[in-house]
N, C-alpha and C positions, 0 to 999 in steps of 0.2 A: 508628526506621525499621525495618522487619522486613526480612527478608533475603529474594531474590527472586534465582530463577534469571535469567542471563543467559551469552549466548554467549561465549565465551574465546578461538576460536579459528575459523577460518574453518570448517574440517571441520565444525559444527555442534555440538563438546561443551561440554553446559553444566555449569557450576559453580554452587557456593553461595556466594554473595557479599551485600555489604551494599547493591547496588544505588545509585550516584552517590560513596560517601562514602568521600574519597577519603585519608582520616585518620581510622582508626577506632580508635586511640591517646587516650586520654586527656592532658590533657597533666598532664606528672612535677610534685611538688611540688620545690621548690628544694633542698632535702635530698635529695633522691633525684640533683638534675640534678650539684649536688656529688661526688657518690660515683661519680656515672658520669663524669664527666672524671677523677676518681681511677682507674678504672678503665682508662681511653683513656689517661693519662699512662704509667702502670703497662703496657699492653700495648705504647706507643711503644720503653719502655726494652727491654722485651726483645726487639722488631725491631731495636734497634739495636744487642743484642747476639749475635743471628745474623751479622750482618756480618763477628764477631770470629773466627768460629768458620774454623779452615783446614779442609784436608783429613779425612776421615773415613772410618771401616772399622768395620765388625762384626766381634764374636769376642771373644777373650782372648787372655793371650799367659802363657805358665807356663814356667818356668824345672826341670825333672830331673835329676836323679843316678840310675845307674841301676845294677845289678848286673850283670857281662856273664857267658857261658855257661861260662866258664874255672873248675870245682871250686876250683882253688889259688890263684886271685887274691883277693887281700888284702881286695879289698873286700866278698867275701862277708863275711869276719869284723869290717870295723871300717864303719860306715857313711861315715867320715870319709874314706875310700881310694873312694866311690865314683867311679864315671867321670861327667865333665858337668862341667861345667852344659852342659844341652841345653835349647836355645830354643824352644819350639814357640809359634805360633798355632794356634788352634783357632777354628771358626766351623760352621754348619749350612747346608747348600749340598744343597737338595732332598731337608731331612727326616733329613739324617743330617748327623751329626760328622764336619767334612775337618778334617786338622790340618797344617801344614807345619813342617819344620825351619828354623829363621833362625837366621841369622847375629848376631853380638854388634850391630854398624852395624846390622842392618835392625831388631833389638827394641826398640833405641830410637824409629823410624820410627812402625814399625808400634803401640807404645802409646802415643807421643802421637796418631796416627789413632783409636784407639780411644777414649780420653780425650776425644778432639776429638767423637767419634759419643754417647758416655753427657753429655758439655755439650750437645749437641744436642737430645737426648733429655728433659731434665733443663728445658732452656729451652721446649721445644713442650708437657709437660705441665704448665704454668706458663703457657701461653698460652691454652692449653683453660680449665684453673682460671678464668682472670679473665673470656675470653669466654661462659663459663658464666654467670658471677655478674651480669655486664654484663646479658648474654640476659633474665636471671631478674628485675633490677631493670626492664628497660625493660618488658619484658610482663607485669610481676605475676604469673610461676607458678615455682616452684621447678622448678630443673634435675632432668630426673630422673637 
């Protein structure tokens, strides 16, 4: 069947289409239909481990020792006398690095949220990956 313009939309724009045909899909060989339920099984599990995922946050969280402005304090000389552990999160909030001070209770908080944001992260490019592959088996062209 050759391809033949036809209207899309009321406004009068036409498209390139294949004119009535309404499955222009070849249909898969059975080997192929196998690996795409592989696929669909494979994408179900990781829907169903978004479910898992609690609360989430961007950023890091870095644990300091620091030297303070005191010439005579001990800890210029031994690094073991430094002052800290100081708690900070960090994150980029309009292009630049904000950091805050936390508390011992909140850095527990705030890195299992973070934890919980890089599982996130970690399960959506793992979903892309298979709906790629899926994509590419069902219409015969490599993902580009």
């Amino acid at each position: 069947m050759t391809p033949c313009l036809t209207p899309r939309h009321s406004s009068g724009i036409y498209t390139r289409g294949l004119g009535g045909v309404k499955n222009a899909m070849p249909p898969m060989p059975p080997g192929k239909q196998k690996q795409l339920l592989r696929y669909k099984e494979r994408y179900a599990a990781l829907k169903a481990k978004l479910q898992d995922i609690g609360f989430i946050c961007r950023g890091s969280t870095q644990t300091r020792y620091t030297l303070c402005g005191k010439g005579i304090c001990r800890c210029h000389e031994d690094p073991a006398y430094r002052h800290g552990p100081y708690h900070y999160w960090t994150r980029k909030a309009r292009g630049k690095t904000v950091g805050l001070l936390l508390t011992e209770a909140e850095l527990s908080v705030y890195s299992a949220w973070i934890e919980n944001h890089r599982t996130l992260d970690h399960i959506l490019r793992e979903m892309r990956r298979v709906s790629a592959r899926a994509l590419a088996l069902k219409t015969g062209r490599k993902a580009p």
